[in-house]
N, C-alpha and C positions, 0 to 999 in steps of 0.2 A: 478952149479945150479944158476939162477938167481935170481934178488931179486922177493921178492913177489909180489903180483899184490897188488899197493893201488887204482888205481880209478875203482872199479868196482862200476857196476850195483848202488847197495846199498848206497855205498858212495857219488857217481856222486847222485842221487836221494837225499839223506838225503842232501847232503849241498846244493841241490839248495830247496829245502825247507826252508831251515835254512834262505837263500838270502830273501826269497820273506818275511817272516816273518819277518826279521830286516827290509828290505826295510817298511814294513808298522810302524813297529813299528818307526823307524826316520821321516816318514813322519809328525808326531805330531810335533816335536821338533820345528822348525823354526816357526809351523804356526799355534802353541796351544796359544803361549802367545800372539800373536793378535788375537786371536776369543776371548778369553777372555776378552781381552780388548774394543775390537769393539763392540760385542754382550750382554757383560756383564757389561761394565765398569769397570772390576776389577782393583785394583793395584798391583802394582809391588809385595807388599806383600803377594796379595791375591795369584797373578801368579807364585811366589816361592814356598808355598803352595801345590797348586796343582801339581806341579814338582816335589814338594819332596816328595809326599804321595807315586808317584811311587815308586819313588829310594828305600824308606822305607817298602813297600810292600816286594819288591823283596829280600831286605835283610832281612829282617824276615822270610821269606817261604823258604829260601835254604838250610837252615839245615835240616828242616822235608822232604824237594824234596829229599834230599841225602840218609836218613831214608829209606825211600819209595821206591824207585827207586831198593834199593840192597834187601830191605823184598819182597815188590811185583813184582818187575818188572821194565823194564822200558817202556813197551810198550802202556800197559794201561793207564799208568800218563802222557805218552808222549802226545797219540792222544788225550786225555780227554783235557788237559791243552792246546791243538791247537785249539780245537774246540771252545773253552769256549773265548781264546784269539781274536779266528775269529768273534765272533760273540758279541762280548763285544763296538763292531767299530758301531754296530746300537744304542748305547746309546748314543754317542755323540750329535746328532739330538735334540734328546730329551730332553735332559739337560735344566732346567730352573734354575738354579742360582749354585753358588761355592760350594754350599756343598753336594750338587749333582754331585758337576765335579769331588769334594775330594774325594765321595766315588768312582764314578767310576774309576778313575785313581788308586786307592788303589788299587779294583777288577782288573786292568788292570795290575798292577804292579805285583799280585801275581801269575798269568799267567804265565808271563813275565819272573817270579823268574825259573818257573817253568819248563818254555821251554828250556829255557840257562845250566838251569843244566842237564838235562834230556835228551838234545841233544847232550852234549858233551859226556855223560855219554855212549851214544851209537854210538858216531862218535869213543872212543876209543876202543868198544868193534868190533866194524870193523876192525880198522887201524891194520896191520899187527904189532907186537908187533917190529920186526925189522926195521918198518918205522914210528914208534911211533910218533917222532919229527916232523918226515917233515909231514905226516898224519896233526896232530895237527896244523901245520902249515898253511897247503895249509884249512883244514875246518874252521879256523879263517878266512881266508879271504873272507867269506860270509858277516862277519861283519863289516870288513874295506870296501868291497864295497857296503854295505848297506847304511854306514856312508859316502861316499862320494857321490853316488846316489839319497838318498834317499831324502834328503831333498831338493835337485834341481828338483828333479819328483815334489814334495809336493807345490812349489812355482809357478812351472807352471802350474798344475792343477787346485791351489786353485785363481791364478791369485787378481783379482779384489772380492774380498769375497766370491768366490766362494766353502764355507766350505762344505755343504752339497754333490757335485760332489768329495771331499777330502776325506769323509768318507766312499763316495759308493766307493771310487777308492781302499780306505785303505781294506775294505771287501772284494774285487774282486781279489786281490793281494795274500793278506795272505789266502783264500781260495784255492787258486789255490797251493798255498805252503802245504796248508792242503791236498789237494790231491794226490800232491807225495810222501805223507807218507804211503800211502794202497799201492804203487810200490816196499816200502824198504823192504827189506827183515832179520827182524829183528832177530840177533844171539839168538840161543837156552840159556836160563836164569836160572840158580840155586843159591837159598839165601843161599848156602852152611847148615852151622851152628848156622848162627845167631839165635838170639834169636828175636820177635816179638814187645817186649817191648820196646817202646819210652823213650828213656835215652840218656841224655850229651852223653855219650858214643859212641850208635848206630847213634848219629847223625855227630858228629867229629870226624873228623877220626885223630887221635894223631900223627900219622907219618908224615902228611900233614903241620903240623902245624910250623915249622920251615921258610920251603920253603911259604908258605901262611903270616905271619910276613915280608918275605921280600918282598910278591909281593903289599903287605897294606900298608909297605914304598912310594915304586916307583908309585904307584897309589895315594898318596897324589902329587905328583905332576901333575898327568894327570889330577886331580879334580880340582890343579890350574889352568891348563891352559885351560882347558873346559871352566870353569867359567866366568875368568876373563881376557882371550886374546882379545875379544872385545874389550872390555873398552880400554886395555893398548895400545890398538892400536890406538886408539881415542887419547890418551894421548901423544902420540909419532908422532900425527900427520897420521896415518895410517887409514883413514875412511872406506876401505874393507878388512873384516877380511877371508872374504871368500877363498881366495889363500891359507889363511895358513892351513886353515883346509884340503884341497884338498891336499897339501905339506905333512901334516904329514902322511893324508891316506895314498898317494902313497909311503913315506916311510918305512910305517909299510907294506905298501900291498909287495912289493919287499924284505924286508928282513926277514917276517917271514919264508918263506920256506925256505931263507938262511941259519936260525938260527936253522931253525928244524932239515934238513940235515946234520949242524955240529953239534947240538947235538946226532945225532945219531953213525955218526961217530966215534965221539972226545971226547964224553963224554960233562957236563957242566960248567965244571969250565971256559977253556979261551975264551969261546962264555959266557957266560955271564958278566964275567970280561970287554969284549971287548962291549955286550950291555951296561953297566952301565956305564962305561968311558964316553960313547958317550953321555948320557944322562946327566952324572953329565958335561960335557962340552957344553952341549946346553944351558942351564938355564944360566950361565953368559953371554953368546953370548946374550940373548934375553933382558938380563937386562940392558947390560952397554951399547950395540951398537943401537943404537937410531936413525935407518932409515931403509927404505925394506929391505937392503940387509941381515943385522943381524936379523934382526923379519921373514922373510925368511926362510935363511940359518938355524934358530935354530929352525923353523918347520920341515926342511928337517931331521936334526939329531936327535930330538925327536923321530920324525917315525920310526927312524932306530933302535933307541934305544930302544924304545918299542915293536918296530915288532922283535925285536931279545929275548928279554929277554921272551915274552908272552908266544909263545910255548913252549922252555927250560924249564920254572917253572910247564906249567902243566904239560909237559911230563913226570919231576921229581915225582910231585904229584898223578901223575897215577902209574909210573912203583915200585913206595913204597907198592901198596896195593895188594892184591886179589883182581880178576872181580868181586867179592860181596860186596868188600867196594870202588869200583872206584865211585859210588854215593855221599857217605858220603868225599872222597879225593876231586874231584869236588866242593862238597858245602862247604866244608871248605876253599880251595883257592879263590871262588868266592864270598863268603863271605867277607874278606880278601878285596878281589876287590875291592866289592863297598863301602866297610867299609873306607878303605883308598883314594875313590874320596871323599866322602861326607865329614871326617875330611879335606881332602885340601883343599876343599870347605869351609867350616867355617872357619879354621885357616886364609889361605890368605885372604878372607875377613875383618878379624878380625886386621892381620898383617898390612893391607895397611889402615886403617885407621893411622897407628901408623909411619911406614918407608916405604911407599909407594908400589906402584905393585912393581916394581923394586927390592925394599932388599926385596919383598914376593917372589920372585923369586929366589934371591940369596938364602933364606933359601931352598926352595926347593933342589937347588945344593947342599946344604948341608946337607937333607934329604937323597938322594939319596948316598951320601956319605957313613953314616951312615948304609943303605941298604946294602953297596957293602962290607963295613967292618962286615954286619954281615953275608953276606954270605961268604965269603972266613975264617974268625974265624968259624965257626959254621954250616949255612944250608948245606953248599955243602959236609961237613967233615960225617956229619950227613946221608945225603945220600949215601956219600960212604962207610958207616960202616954198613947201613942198606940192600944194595946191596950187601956187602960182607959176610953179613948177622953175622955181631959181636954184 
């Protein structure tokens, strides 16, 4: 017998929805903090702000998405939260000062929370449970090409201030993403047993929680490098940061299916042992080697290292639960997520006032360290006891 079928109908549909969706949503990133600037005069302070209303949206709405999702459904919350996302891009226009943009971007961000969780939640209720890994794999890469796409559509659109044709562009996109979701054919839904009632509980899923620790690790350093690779490239003499970002997409874009399919295989211990390696060896590379070729080179192994480890940990975080708390496993790990870009975010900020981007780097390597010691003591041992069902 062969293996199951993963790209059907449903799947092929749901992640190029998922595409058109991130592509709009990265389309903001590069070219929010100049309309602000240009049209507002805001500062830097005010343009951080508005940044982080998102990020903060989204991590406060994905425990109650995970709730949600496994009591009612996931279909209803899915289309509602697309629509609502779609049509959020005609307030942009309209916007007359920052606290207007704080709330939208808020409204924007709890969408956002909402779609991510909501979408995986039913990209796994597809993926053949035998191609769990590679599944998860190949529908992440909606989002490494949105990340690499997306905000090079955004800059030639918006060109010369042309913000207003960015926003109709970002509505016509994610619309169109909206559409191929009446084509998906979404799996038959039962909330088993649960109970109805909003509790700690019904929102974190416990089993998740291990594996979700270590991915808050590893994602303190992707919140460094987001942040603060610009800069450090300025500081080394690198004045386009642009390659690296392209560098890492294309290394997460190529080995996450690598890392799904050996997860499936092989289980998770030496493919993530083998992502983490890679990762804790990039962060020196980028900090002590002080020209293209090492700022580079330690984009390319980042990618790899993050495109390897991403789907391993959901995969784990899915194959822990029942189809009625794959919502709640989901918002737990992605919680976890953003939870652990936004502390790298403030800490290496905070760090490099003190020993520079550079040792902010170094500790990173040594976060990720810490990550890898505690999955081979504990998340991984954890998973195979709960799989063997001890």
């Amino acid at each position: 017998m062969g293996k199951p079928k993963l790209y059907s109908r449903s799947f092929i549909l749901l992640y190029f929805a998922n595409l058109l969706m991130a592509i709009a949503f990265y389309f903001m990133l590069p070219v929010l903090p100049v309309y602000l600037t240009k049209v507002f005069g805001a500062t830097k302070g005010e343009v951080g702000l508005v940044l982080a209303f998102y990020t903060i949206a989204a991590l406060l709405i994905r425990p109650f998405t995970g709730w949600a999702v496994d009591i009612y459904g996931r279909k209803g919350i899915y289309l509602s939260a697309f629509l609502l996302f779609v049509f959020l891009f005609a307030g942009y226009p309209l916007v007359t000062g920052i606290l207007f943009m704080v709330a939208l971007r808020f409204a924007h961000g709890l969408t956002w929370g909402v779609l991510t969780t909501s979408s995986t939640t039913i990209a796994v209720d597809i993926i053949p449970p035998s191609r769990r890994g590679e599944g998860i794999g190949v529908f992440g890469l909606s989002m490494t090409l949105a990340m690499a796409i997306g905000p090079f559509i955004a800059i030639t659109i918006a060109g010369n201030d042309r913000f207003s044709t960015l926003f109709i562009s970002a509505i016509g996109i994610s619309l169109l993403g909206f559409l191929f979701t009446f084509l998906v054919k979404f799996p038959a839904f039962t909330s088993g047993s649960q109970k109805r009632e909003l509790s700690i509980k019904g929102m974190v899923e416990a089993s998740a929680i291990p594996i979700s620790l270590n991915m808050l690790l590893i994602m303190f350093s992707y919140g460094s490098v987001l942040s603060f690779i610009a800069l450090y490239g300025q500081e080394i003499g690198i004045t386009n940061s642009g390659p690296f970002f392209l560098l890492i997409a294309i290394g997460i874009g190529i080995s996450r299916v690598f890392g799904g399919k050996a997860f499936d295989k092989q289980g998770p211990r030496r493919v993530s042992i083998l992502g983490l390696a890679i990762l804790i060896l990039s962060f020196p590379i980028l900090a002590l080697v002080h020209n293209p070729v090492g700022y580079h080179a330690s984009a390319i192994l980042m990618g790899f290292g993050f495109g390897i480890i991403m789907p391993v940990f959901q995969s784990m975080a899915n194959n822990l639960v029942k189809p009625e708390r794959r919502g709640a496993a989901n918002s737990t790990l992605f919680t976890c997520f953003d939870l652990g870009i936004g502390i790298g975010m403030i800490t290496t900020g905070f760090l490099s006032d003190y020993i520079g981007l550079s040792g902010a780097f170094i500790v990173c390597a040594g976060v990720n360290v810490l990550a890898l010691i505690l999955f081979v003591s504990f998340s991984e041992r954890h998973y195979r006891e709960r799989m063997r069902g001890e």
